[in-house]
C-alpha positions in Angstrom: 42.0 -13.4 4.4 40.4 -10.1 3.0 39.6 -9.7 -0.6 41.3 -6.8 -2.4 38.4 -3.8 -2.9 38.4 -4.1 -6.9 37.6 -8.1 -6.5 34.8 -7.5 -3.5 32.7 -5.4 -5.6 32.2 -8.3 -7.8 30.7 -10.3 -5.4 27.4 -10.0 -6.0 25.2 -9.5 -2.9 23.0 -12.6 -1.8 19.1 -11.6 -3.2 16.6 -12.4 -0.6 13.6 -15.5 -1.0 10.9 -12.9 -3.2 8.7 -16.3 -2.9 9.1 -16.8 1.1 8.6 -12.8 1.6 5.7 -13.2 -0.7 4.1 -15.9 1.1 4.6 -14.6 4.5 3.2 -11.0 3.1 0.1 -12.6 2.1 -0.5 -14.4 5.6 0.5 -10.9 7.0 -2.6 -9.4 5.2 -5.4 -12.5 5.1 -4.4 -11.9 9.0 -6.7 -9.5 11.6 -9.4 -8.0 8.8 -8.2 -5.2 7.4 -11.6 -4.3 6.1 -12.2 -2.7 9.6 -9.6 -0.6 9.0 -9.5 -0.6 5.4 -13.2 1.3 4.7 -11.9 4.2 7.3 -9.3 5.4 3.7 -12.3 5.2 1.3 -12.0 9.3 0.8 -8.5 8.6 -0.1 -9.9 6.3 -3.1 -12.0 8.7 -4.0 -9.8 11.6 -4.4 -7.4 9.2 -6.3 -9.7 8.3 -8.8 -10.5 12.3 -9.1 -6.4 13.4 -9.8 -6.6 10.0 -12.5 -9.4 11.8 -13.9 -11.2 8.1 -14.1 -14.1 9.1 -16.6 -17.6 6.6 -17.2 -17.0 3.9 -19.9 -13.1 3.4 -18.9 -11.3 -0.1 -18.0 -10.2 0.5 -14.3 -7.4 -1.7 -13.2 -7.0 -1.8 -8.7 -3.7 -3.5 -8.1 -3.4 -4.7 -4.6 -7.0 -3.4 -4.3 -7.1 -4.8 -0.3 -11.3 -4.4 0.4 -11.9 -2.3 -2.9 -11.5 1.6 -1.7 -10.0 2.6 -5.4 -12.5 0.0 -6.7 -15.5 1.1 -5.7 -14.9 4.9 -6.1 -14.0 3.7 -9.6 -17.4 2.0 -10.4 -18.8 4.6 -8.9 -17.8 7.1 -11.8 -19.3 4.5 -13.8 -15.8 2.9 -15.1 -15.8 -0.7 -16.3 -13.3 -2.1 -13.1 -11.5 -5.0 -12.4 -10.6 -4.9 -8.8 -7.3 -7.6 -7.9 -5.4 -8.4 -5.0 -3.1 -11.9 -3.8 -5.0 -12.2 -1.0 -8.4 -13.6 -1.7 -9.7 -12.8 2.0 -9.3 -9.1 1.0 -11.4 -9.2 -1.9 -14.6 -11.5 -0.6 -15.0 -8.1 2.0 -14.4 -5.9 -1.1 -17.2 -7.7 -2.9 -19.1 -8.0 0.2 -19.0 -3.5 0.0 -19.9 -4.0 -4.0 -23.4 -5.9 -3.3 -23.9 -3.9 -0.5 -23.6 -0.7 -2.9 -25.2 -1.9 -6.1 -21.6 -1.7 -8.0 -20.5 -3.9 -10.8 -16.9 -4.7 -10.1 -15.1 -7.9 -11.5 -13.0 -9.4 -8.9 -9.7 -11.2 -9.5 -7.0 -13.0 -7.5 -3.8 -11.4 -9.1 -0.4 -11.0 -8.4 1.1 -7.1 -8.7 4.7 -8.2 -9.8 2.7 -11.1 -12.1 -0.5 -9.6 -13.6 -2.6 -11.6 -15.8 -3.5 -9.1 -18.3 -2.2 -8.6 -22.2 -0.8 -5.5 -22.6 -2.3 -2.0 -22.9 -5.1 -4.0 -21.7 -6.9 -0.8 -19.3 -7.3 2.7 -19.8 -6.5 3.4 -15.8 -4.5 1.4 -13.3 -5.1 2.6 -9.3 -3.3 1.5 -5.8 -4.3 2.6 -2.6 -1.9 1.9 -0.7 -1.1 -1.7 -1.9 1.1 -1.7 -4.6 3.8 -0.2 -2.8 4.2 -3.1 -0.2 5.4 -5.6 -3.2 8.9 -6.7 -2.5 9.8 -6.4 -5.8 9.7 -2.3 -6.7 10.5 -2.5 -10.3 8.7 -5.9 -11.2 5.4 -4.1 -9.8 5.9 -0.5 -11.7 7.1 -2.8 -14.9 3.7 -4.6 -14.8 1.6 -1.0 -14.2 3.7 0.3 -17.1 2.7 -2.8 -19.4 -1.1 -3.3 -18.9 -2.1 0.5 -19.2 -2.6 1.6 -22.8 -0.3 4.3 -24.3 -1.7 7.8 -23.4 -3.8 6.2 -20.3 -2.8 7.2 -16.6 -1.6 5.6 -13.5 -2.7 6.4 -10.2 -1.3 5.8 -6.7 -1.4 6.8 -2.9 1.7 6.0 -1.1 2.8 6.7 2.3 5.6 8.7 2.9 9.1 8.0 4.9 8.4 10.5 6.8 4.8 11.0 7.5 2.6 9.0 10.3 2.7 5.2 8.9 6.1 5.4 7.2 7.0 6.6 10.9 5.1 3.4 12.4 7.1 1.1 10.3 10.3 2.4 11.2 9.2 1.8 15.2 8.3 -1.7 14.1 11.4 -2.6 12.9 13.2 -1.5 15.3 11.5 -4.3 17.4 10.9 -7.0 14.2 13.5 -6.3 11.7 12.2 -6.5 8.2 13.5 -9.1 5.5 17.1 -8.2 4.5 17.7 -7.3 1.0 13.8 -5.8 0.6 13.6 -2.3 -0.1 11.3 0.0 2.2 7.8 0.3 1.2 8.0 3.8 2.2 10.2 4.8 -1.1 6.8 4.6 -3.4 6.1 7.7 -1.2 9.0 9.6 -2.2 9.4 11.7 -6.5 12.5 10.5 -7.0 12.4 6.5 -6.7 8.8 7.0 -8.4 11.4 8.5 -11.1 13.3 6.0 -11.4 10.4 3.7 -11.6 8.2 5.4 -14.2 10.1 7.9 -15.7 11.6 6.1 -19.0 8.2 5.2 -20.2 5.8 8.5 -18.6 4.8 11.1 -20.4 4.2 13.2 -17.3 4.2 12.7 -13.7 2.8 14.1 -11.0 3.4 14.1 -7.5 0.7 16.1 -4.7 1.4 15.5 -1.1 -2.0 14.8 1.3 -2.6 14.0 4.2 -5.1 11.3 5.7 -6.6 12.0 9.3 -6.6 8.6 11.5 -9.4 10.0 13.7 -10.0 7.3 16.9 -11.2 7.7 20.6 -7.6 7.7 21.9 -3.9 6.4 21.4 -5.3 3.0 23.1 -8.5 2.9 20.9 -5.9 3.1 18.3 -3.7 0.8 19.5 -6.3 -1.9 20.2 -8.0 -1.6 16.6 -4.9 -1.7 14.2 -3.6 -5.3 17.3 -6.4 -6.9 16.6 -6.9 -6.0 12.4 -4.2 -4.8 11.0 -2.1 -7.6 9.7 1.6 -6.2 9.8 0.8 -5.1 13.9 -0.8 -8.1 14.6 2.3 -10.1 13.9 4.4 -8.3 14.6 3.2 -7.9 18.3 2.7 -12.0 17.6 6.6 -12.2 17.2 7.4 -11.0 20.1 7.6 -12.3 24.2 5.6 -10.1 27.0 8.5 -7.7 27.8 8.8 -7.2 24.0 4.9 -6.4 23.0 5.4 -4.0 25.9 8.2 -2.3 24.9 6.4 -1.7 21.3 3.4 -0.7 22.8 5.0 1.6 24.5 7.0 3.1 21.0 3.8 3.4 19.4 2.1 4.7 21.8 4.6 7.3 21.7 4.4 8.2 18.5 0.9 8.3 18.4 0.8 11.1 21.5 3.5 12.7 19.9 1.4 13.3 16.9 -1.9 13.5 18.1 -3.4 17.2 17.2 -7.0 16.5 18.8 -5.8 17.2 22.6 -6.3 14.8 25.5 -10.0 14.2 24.6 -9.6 12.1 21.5 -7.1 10.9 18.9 -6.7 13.1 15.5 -3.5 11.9 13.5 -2.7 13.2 10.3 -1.0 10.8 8.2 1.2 12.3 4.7 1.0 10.5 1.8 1.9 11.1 -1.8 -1.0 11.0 -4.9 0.9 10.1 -7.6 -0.6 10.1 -11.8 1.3 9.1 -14.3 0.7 9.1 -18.3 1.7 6.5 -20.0 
């Protein structure tokens, strides 16, 4: 028997596990090493820490920091940072590139929907793309919102729905669905549900569309590197039989020809995504 339409809307709709998406997220990243990958978006760090205006003497918050890109450019400007992430395999090869470089950066295993901070704790708070892969949107932009002091900024680089990597998600779960009842990682690259996120509490925001070129010897090359390192394709090809890792091969590889702008002779894919600072 049906349920009349004015009772069904009071159904509330079942909330997915956060915890289990959580804890399969984290074995997603600690998985491949997405330091190999991770170091090719350093310029993207460093123009993000250039729109937040990141100024010598600051506190420098990196949520979701990965290996340290918006970290180190950061220190680098001669900011006081504290680099964090829930994956503690991502920050030994982000203070592996700190030694390496002679940078001060204190490094912390934190939680982005959890942070262990008192509020208006930091002057900045960065993500490089990281933040916007929590499963919880407004727990995450809550906990920005709290730890940056009034007047201080907010700075993020999220892919877009409809650029390269938003693009490469959308082939992968058409092969691996993602958790039902999570909402798409993509939307921190899109004005209005960083809006909806930050606008109650912002004094301004601002939203500049860039683009990142994923410059490799070929769609293969490609391929091969982000199997082997980058955690969400290297389970997600791990989910599947032979005739399924085929048939995504063969979607990506697609989609990588189909935006390749280098010609037959390498690979030269720009990838959109959207610099986002925010006043508090």
């Amino acid at each position: 028997m049906s349920l009349p339409a004015e009772m069904s809307t009071l159904i509330a709709k079942p909330q997915p596990d956060f915890i289990a998406v959580k804890k399969r997220q984290q074995a997603t990243w600690a998985s491949g090493d997405f330091a190999v990958i991770g170091t090719t978006l350093q310029i993207v760090g460093e123009t993000l820490a250039e729109a937040a205006d990141v100024r010598a003497g600051e506190n420098v918050l990196d949520v979701a920091a990965g290996n340290g890109n918006a970290s180190l450019a950061a220190a680098r400007r001669f900011a006081h940072v504290t680099s964090t992430d829930y994956v503690p395999e991502l920050l030994d090869r982000g203070a592996d590139r700190a030694r390496a470089e002679g940078l001060k950066i204190r490094f912390e295993v934190a939680d982005a929907e959890g942070l262990p901070y008192h509020d208006a704790s930091f002057d900045v708070a960065l993500s490089t793309f990281g933040v916007m892969f929590t499963p919880e949107h407004a727990r995450a932009a809550g906990e920005l919102l709290r730890v940056v002091r009034p007047g201080g900024r907010i700075g993020l680089a999220n892919w877009t729905p409809e650029g390269f990597i938003g693009q490469l998600f959308k082939v992968i779960g058409r092969h691996v669905p993602p958790p039902v009842g999570v909402e798409s990682p993509a939307l921190w690259g899109t004005e209005p549900h960083i809006v909806r996120l930050f606008g109650r509490q912002a004094v301004d925001i601002r939203c500049q569309r860039r683009l990142f070129n994923f410059r490799y010897e070929s769609p293969g090359h490609w391929l091969q590197v982000f199997r082997d390192y980058y955690g969400p394709t290297l389970k997600a090809f791990a989910a599947l039989d032979c005739a399924g890792q085929e048939a995504l091969e063969r979607d990506i590889s697609a989609l990588l020809e189909g935006m390749n702008i280098a010609g037959p002779n390498s690979l030269v894919v720009p990838a959109e995504y959207l610099e986002i600072v925010i006043v508090k």
